[in-house]
Structures are given as structure tokens and as C-alpha cells.
C-alpha positions as CSV (number, residue, x, y, z in Angstrom):
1,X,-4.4,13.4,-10.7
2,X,-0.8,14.3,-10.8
3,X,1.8,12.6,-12.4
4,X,5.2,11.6,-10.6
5,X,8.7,10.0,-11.3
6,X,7.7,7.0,-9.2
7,X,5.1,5.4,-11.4
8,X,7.8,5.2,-14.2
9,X,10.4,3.0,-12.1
10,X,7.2,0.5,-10.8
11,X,8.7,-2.8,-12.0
12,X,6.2,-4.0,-15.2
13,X,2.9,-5.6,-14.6
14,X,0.9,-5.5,-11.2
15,X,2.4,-7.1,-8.4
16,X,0.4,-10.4,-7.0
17,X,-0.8,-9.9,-3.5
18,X,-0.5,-12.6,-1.1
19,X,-4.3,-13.9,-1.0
20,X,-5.1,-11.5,1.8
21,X,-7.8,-11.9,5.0
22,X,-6.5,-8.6,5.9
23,X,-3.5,-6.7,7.1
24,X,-1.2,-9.9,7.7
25,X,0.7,-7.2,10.5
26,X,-2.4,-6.7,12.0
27,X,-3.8,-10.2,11.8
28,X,-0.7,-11.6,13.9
29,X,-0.9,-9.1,16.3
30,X,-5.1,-9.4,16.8
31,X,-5.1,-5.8,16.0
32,X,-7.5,-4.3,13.4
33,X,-7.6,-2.3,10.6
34,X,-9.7,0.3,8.5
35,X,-8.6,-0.4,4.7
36,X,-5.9,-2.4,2.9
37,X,-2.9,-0.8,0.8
38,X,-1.4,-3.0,-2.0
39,X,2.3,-2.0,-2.5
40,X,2.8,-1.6,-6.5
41,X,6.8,-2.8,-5.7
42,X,6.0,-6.0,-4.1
43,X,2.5,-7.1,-3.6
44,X,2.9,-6.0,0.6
45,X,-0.8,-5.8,1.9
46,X,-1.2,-3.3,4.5
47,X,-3.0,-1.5,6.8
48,X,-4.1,2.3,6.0
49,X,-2.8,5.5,8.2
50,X,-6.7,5.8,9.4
51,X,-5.5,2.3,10.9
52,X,-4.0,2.1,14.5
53,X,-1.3,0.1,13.5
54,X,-0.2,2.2,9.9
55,X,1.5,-1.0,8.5
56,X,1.2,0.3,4.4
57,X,3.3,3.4,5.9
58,X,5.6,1.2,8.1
59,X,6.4,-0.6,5.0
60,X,7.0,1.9,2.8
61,X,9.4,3.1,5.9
62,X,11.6,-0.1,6.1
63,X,11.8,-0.5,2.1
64,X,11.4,3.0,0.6
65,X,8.6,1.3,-2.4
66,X,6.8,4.4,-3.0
67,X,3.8,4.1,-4.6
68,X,0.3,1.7,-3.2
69,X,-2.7,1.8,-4.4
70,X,-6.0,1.3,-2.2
71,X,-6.6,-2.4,-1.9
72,X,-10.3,-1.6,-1.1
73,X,-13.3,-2.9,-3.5
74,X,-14.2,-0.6,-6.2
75,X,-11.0,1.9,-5.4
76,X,-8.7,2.5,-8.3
77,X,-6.2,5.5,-6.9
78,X,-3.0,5.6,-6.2
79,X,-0.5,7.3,-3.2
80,X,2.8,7.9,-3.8
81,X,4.6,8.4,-0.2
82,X,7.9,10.1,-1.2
83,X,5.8,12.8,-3.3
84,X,2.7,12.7,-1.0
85,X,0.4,13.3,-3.7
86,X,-2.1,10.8,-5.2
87,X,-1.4,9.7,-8.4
């Protein structure tokens, strides 16, 4: 894994995701989703770009928080939008 600027200015300690069902995007809509992205800036639980809706990347969009890490059981990486690289 790579190493980028981004993970330096996450604010300290992991952000506490709202208890999630899934995508809350997608669960309002009735759409679905394929995984869950956890936003290291703010605890935002989104949908992945495999998903129809793309709500990780829509958030990252709106706010510029760069860095999630995959939600999904057992998954420890990292993705850091603005250097597209995992990390």
C-alpha cells in the first residue's frame, strides 16, 4: 500500500458511524447497494461505485473528505479519492 498526505490530516481516532442498515441514501430512496464505505472524516456510510447509486463518491463530491475505508466485514483497506490510490 501507498502512503498519501490525506491520512496525516484524518481528524484523531476513528469516526463513529451512525448504526447502519445500509446506505442511508439508498435506504430512503428503496434503491440498493453492493458494499458500504465508512468516511474516515465523519462517520458518512455509503454506497460503493460498483453501486447504482455511488453515494461514498457523491459524498466525498459535496464535502471533499478524502479518505473511506471499506465498511464490509473482514475488509481493512483504505481509498483515498483525491490521490485515487488505496492506502
Amino acid at each position: 500500500m501507498t502512503s498519501c498526505v490525506h491520512l496525516t490530516e484524518l481528524p484523531a481516532g476513528q469516526p463513529v458511524p451512525r448504526p447502519p442498515d445500509g446506505c442511508g441514501e439508498c435506504l430512503a430512496a428503496g434503491t440498493s447497494w453492493v458494499h458500504l464505505r465508512l468516511c474516515l472524516t465523519c462517520g458518512h456510510v455509503g454506497c460503493c461505485d460498483s453501486s447504482p447509486m455511488r453515494h461514498a463518491s457523491g459524498h466525498h463530491d459535496k464535502t471533499g473528505h478524502p479518505v473511506v475505508r471499506s465498511y464490509e466485514p473482514g475488509e481493512h483497506w483504505r481509498w483515498c479519492y483525491v490521490d485515487q490510490t488505496i492506502v
